[in-house]
TORMARZA-417697 format. One record per residue: x, y negated, z of N, C-alpha, C in turn; chain; residue number from 1. Coordinates in nm, 2 decimals. Layout:
N
+--------+--------+--------+--------+--------+--------+--------+--------+--------+-----+-----+
|    n_x |    n_y |    n_z |   ca_x |   ca_y |   ca_z |    c_x |    c_y |    c_z | mol | seq |
+--------+--------+--------+--------+--------+--------+--------+--------+--------+-----+-----+
|      X |      Y |      Z |      X |      Y |      Z |      X |      Y |      Z |   A | NUM |
...
+--------+--------+--------+--------+--------+--------+--------+--------+--------+-----+-----+
END
This chain:
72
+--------+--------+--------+--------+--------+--------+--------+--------+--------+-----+-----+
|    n_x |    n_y |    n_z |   ca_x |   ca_y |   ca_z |    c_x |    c_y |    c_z | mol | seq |
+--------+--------+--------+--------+--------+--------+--------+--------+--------+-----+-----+
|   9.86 |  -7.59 |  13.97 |   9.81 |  -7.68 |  13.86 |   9.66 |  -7.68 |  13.87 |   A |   1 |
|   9.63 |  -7.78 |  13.91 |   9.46 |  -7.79 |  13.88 |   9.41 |  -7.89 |  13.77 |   A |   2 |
|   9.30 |  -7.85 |  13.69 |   9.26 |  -7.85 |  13.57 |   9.10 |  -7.92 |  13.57 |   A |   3 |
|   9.05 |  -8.03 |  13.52 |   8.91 |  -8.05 |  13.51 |   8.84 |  -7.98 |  13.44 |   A |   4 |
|   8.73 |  -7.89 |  13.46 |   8.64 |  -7.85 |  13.39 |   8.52 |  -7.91 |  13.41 |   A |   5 |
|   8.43 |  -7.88 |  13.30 |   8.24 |  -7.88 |  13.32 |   8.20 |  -7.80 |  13.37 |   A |   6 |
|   8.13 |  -7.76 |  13.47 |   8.05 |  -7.65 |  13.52 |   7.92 |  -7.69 |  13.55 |   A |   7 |
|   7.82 |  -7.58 |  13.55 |   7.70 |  -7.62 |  13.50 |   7.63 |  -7.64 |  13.67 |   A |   8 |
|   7.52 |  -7.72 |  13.69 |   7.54 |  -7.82 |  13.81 |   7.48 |  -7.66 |  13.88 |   A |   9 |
|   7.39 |  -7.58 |  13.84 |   7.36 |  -7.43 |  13.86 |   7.45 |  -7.36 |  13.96 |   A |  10 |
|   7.59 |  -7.37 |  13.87 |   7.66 |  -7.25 |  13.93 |   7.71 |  -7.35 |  14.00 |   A |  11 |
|   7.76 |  -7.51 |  14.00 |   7.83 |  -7.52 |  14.15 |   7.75 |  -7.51 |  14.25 |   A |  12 |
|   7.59 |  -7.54 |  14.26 |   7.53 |  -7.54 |  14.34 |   7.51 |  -7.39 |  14.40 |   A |  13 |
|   7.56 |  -7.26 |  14.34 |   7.51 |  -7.15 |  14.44 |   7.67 |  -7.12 |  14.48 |   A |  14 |
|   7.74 |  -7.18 |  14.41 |   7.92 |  -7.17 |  14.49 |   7.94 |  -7.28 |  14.60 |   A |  15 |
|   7.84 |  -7.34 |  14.60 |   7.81 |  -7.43 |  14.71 |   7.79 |  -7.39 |  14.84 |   A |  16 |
|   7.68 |  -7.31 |  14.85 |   7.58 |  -7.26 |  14.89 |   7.63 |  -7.10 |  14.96 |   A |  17 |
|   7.67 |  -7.01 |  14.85 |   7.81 |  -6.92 |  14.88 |   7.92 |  -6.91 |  14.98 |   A |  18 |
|   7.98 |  -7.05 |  14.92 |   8.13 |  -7.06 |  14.98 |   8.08 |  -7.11 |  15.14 |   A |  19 |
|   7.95 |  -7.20 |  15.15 |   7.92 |  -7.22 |  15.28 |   7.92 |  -7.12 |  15.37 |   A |  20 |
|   7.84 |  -6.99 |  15.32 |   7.84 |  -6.91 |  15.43 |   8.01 |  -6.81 |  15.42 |   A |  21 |
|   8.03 |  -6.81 |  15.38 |   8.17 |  -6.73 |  15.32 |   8.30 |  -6.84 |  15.46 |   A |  22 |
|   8.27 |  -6.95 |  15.44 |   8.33 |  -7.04 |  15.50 |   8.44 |  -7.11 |  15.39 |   A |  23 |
|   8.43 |  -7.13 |  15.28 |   8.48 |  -7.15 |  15.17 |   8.46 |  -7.27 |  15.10 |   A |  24 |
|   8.54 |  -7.37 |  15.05 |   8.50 |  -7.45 |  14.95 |   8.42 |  -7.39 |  14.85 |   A |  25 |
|   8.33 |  -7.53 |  14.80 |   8.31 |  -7.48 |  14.63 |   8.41 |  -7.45 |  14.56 |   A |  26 |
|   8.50 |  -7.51 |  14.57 |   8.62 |  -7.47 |  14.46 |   8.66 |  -7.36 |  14.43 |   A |  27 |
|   8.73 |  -7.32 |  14.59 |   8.80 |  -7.17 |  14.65 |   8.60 |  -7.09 |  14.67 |   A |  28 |
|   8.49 |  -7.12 |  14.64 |   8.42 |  -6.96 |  14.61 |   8.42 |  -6.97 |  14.48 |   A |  29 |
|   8.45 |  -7.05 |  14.38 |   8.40 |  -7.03 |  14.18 |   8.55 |  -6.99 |  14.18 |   A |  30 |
|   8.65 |  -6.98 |  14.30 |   8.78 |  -6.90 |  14.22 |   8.77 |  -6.77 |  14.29 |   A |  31 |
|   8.70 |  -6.76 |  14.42 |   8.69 |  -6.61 |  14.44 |   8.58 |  -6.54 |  14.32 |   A |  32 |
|   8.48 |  -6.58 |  14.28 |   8.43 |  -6.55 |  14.19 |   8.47 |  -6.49 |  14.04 |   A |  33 |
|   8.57 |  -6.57 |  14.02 |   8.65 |  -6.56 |  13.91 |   8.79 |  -6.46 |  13.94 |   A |  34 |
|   8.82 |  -6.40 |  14.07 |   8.92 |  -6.37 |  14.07 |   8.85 |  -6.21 |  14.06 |   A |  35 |
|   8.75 |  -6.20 |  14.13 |   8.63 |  -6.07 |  14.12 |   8.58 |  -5.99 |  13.98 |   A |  36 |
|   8.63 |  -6.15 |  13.94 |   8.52 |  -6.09 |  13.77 |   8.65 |  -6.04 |  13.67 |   A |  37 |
|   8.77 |  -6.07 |  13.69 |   8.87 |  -6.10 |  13.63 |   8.93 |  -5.94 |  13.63 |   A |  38 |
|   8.94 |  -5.89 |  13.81 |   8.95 |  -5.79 |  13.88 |   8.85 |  -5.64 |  13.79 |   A |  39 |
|   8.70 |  -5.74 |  13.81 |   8.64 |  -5.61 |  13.77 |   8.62 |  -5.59 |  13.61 |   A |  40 |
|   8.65 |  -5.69 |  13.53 |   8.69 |  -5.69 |  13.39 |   8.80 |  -5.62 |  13.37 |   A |  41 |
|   8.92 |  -5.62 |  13.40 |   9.03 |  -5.52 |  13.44 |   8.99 |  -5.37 |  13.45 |   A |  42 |
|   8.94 |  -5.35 |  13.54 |   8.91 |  -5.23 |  13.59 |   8.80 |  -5.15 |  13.68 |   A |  43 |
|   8.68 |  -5.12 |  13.50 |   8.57 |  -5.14 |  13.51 |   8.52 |  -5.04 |  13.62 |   A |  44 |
|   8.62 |  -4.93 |  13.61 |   8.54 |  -4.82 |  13.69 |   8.58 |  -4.87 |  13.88 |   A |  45 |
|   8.58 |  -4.95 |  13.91 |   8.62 |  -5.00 |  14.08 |   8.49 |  -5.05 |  14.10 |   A |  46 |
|   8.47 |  -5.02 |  14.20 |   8.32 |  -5.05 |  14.25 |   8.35 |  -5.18 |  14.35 |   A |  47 |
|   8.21 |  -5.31 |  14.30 |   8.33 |  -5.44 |  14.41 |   8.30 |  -5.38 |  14.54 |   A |  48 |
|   8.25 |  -5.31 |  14.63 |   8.29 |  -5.29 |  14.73 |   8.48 |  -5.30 |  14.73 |   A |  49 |
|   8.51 |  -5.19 |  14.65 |   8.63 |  -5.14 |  14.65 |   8.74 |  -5.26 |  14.60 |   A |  50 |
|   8.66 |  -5.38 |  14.49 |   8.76 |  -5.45 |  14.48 |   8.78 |  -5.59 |  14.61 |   A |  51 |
|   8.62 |  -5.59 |  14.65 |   8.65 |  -5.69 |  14.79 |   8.79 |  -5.60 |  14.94 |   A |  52 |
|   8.73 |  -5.49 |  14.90 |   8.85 |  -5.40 |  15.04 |   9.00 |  -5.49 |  14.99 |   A |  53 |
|   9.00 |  -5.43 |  14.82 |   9.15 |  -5.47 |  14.79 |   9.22 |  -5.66 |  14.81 |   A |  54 |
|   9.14 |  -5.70 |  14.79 |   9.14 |  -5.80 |  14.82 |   9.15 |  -5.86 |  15.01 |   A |  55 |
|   9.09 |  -5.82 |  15.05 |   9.07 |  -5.82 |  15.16 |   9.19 |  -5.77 |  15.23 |   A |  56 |
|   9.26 |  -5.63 |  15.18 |   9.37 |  -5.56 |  15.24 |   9.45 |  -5.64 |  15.17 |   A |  57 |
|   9.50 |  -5.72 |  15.07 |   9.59 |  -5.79 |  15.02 |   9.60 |  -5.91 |  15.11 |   A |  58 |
|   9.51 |  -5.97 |  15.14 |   9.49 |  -6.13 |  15.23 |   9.56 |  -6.12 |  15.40 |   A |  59 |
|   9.55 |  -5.95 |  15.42 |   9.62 |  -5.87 |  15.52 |   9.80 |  -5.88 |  15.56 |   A |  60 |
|   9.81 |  -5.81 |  15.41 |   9.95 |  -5.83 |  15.40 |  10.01 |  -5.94 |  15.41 |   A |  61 |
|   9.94 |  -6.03 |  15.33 |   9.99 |  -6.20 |  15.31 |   9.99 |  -6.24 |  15.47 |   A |  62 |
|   9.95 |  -6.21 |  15.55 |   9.93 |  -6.29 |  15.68 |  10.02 |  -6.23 |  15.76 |   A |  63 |
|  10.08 |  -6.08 |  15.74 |  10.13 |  -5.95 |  15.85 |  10.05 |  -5.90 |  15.92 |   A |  64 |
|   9.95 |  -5.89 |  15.91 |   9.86 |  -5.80 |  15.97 |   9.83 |  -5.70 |  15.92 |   A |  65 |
|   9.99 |  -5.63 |  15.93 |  10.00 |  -5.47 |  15.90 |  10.08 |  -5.40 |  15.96 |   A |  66 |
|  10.04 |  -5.27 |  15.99 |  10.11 |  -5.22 |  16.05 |  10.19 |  -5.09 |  15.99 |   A |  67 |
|  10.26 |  -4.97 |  16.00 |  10.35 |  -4.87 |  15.93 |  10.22 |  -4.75 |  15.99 |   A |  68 |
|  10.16 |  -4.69 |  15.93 |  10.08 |  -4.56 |  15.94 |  10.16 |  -4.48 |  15.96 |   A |  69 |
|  10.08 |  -4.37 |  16.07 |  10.23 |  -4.25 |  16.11 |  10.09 |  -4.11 |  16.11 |   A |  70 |
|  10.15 |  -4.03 |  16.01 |  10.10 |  -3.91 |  15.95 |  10.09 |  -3.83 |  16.11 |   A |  71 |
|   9.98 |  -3.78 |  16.12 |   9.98 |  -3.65 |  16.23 |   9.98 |  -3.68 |  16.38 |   A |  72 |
+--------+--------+--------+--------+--------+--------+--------+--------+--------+-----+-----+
END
């Protein structure tokens, strides 16, 4: 479902600007943005290093680019 909002010409311009180098729409960087903030509102004590990994390792699985770890 996508929704019209206002956003201030500010912040699309540096989700602009962002998502270019990221390789990202504006859209998809003000929702990685939002999914970051949403993440680190949740659970303050994760450091975003640690919440981009999870994210990152999540976008992993979605694709199969995993493999079974073998202890020893």
């Amino acid at each position: 479902m996508s929704t019209a909002i206002k956003l201030s010409d500010g912040l699309v311009e540096a989700a602009r600007i962002h998502g270019e180098a990221s390789h990202r729409s504006t859209p998809k960087q003000i929702e990685h943005w939002a999914t970051l903030g949403r993440i680190a509102e949740q659970n303050p004590e994760l450091s975003y290093e640690f919440i981009v990994g999870l994210l990152r390792a999540r976008a992993e699985v979605k694709a199969g680019e995993v493999s079974e770890y073998e202890f020893g």
